[in-house]
N, C-alpha and C positions, 0 to 999 in steps of 0.2 A: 538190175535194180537201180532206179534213179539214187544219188548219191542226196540227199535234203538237206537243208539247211546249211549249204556253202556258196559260197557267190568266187566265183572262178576269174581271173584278168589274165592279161597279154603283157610282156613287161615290152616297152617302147628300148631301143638302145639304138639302132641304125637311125644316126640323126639326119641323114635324106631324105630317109624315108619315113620320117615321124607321122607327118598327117598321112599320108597313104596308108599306113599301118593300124594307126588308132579306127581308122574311116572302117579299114577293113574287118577290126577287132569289131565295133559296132556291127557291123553287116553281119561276122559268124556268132554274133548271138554271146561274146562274152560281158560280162557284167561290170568291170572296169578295165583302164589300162595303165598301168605305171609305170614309171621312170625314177631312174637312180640317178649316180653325178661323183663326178670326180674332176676338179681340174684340172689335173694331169697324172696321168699313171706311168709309174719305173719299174721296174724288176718286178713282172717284164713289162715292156712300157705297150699302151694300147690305146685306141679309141676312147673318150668320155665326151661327156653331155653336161647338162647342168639341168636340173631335174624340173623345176618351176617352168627355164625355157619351153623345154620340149612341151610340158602341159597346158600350157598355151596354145601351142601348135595346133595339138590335141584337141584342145575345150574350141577352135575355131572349125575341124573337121568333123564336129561329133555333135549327137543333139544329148543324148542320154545317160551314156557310158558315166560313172565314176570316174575323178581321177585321184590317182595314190600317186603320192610321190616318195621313192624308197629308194635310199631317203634322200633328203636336204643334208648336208652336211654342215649342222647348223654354226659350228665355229670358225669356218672359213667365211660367213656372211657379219655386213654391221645386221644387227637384229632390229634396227628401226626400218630398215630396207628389206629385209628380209619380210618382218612384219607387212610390209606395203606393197610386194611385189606378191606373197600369197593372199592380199585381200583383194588384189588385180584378178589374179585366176578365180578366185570365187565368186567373185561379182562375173565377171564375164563368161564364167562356163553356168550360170544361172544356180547358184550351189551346190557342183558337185565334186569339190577340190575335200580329199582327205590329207591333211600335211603331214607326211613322215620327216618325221628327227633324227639326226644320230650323230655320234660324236667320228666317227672313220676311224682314221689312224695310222691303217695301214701302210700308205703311202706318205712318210715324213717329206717326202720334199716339196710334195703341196700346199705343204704347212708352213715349210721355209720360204716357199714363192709366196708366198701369202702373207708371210710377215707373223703368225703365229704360230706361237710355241705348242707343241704337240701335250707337254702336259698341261691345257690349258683347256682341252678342249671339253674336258667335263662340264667345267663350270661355267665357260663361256654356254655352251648349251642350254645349261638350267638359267643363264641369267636371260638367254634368247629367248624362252617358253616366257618367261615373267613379263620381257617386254611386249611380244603378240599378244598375250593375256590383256595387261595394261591399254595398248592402242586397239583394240577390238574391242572394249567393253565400250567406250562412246569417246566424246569428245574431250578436250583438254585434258589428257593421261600425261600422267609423270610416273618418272623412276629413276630412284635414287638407290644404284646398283654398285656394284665392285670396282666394273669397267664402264659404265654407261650411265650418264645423267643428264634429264631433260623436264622439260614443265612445261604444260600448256599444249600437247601435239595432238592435232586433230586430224582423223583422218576421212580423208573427204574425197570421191561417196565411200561411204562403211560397207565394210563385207554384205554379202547377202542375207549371211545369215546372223544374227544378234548373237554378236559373241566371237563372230569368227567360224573359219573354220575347224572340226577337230583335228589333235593333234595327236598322231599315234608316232611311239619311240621306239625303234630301232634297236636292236640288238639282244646279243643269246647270252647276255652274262647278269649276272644278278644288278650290279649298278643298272644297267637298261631296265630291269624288271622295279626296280627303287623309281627311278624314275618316272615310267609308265604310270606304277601306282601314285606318286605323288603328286606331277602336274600333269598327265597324259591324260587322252580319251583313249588310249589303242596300245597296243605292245605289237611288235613285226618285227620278228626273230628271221634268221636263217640258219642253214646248216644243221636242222633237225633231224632226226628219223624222226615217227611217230611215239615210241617211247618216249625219247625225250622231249619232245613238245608236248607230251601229258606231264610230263614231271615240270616242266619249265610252265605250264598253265595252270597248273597246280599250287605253285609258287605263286603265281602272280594272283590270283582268287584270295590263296591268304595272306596276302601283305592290303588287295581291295579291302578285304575285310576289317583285317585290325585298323585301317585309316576309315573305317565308318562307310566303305564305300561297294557294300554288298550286290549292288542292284545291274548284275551284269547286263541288261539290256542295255546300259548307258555307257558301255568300256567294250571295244571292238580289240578281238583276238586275230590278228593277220600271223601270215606267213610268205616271206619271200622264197621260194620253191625253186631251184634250177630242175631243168625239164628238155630231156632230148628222148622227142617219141619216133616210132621206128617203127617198120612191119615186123620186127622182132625182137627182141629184149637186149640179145646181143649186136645187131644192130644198132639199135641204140645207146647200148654201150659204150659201142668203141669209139661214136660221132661224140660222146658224152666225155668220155678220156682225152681223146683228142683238143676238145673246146677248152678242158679245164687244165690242159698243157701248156695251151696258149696264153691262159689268164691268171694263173697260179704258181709261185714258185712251191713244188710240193716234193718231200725227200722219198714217199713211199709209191704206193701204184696208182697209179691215176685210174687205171680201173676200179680198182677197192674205194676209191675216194666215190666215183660215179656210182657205184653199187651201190652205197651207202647214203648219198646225201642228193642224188639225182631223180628225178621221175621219169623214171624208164620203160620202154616197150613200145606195144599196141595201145591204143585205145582201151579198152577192155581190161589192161593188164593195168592202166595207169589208172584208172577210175577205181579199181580196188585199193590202191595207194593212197586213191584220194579221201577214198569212204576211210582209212584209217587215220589219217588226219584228221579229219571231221570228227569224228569220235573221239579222237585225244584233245580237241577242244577248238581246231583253228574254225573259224566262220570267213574270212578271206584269203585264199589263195592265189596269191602272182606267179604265172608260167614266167618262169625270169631264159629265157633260150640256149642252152649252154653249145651252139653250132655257130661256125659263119654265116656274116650277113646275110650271104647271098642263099640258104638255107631257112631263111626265116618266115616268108612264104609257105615254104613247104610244112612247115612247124604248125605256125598258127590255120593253115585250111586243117591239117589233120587232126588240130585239136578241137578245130569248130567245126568240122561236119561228121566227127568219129569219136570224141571224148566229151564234149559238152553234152550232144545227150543224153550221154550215160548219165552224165550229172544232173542236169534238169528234168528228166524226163519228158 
């Protein structure tokens, strides 16, 4: 039974292979592709991207595709650059850039390389949403912020779209859900099951509400999803234990971890996981790959000629 009302992506991470990947995600019929970012990863230390980059790559390989970016790590960026490097991708993928926010964290010493203080990055975040707001509404925008003060900045050509593009925020804890509802279009959570993304949707519907902002067609529910599929559940399991050994420092089972916060199996098996997210509220889905590169290939054709139709019918 086709899965309705979900729009399914490919998360981009092998930065060689970006355009080839996006190219290919369009070709198997998925409906966006996303990218995350880190500028450097420790314990344990790995591969990153930088999220805007890679979508670029993307919006030059693709005619259609969406793109999400999950997320921007908005305190590591000046937000007037930030603001003007995401009105680049908008304009030039002809408006299909969704801007994902978030504050990270994980990794302090990208924070120290960077020259900002890791308790900083809340509010540098919320003062980066003020200024995008600000230069995307038209021309000579000022803001007179915490850390950032200007008059007169025009940005020249303007987004495609009037306004900009939306900005959905990052993260499974109430502060992200605060924020979401206060200046976001979008909330994109990870580390769900489907219970707790009903409960975590739930939440974010009543904080829309009490801010006057009822009219959920206009505020997108994502989900960033790790996803290792398999000719069999366990299978995919243990590719799924494996990947998250490598990316996690984690004290209990890495299989329990996969169990639990993975999209595992067949085709068949992972489309009923999807249909229970759909129902607990998410409307975008990112397969984020929890395998090596060299496996990623094999990942996104199985989810494009064996799981997307389940989902579209």
């Amino acid at each position: 039974m086709p899965v309705k009302g979900v729009k399914i992506g490919a998360n981009l991470s092998d930065v060689a292979a970006t355009a080839r990947h996006a190219a290919m995600a369009e070709s198997l019929g998925f409906d966006f592709v996303g990218a995350g970012e880190h500028v450097m990863r420790n314990d344990p230390p790995g591969p990153t991207q930088l999220a805007l980059s890679a979508l670029a790559v993307a919006a030059g390989a693709t005619k259609t595709v969406s793109l999400l970016s999950s997320i921007v790590i908005a305190p590591l960026h000046h937000p007037v650059m930030l603001a003007k490097q995401a009105a680049v991708v908008d304009l030039a993928s002809g408006g299909r850039l969704i801007l994902g926010l978030g504050v990270a964290g994980e990794f302090p010493a990208e924070f120290e390389a960077m020259g900002v203080p890791v308790n900083q990055r809340g509010s540098r975040t919320d003062e980066a949403i003020e200024v995008a707001r600000a230069i995307w509404a038209g021309p000579d925008a000022n803001h007179h912020g915490q850390r950032f003060d200007f008059d007169g900045f025009s940005l020249d050509p303007p987004t495609m779209r009037p306004g900009g593009p939306p900005i959905w925020v990052g993260g499974r804890g109430e502060p992200a859900m605060e924020r979401a509802t206060r200046a976001g279009d979008g909330w994109l959570p990870y580390l769900f099951t489907p219970s707790q993304y009903a409960r975590g949707a739930g939440q974010v519907r009543e904080m829309l509400e009490n801010r006057g902002r009822a009219d959920e067609s206009e505020f997108g529910f994502g989900l960033h999803l790790m996803t290792a599929l398999g000719a069999t559940h366990e299978e995919a399991r243990t590719t799924a234990a494996k990947g998250l050994a490598a990316s996690y420092q984690y004290s209990g089972s890495y299989e329990d971890l996969a169990e639990r916060y993975v999209l595992l199996g067949p085709p068949d098996e992972a489309a009923e996981r999807i249909a229970e997210f759909r129902d607990a509220g998410a409307g975008h889905i990112l397969l984020s790959w929890v395998t090596p590169f060299d496996q990623i290939d094999d990942q996104m054709a199985l989810a494009g000629e064996g799981l997307l139709p389940l989902v579209h019918g």
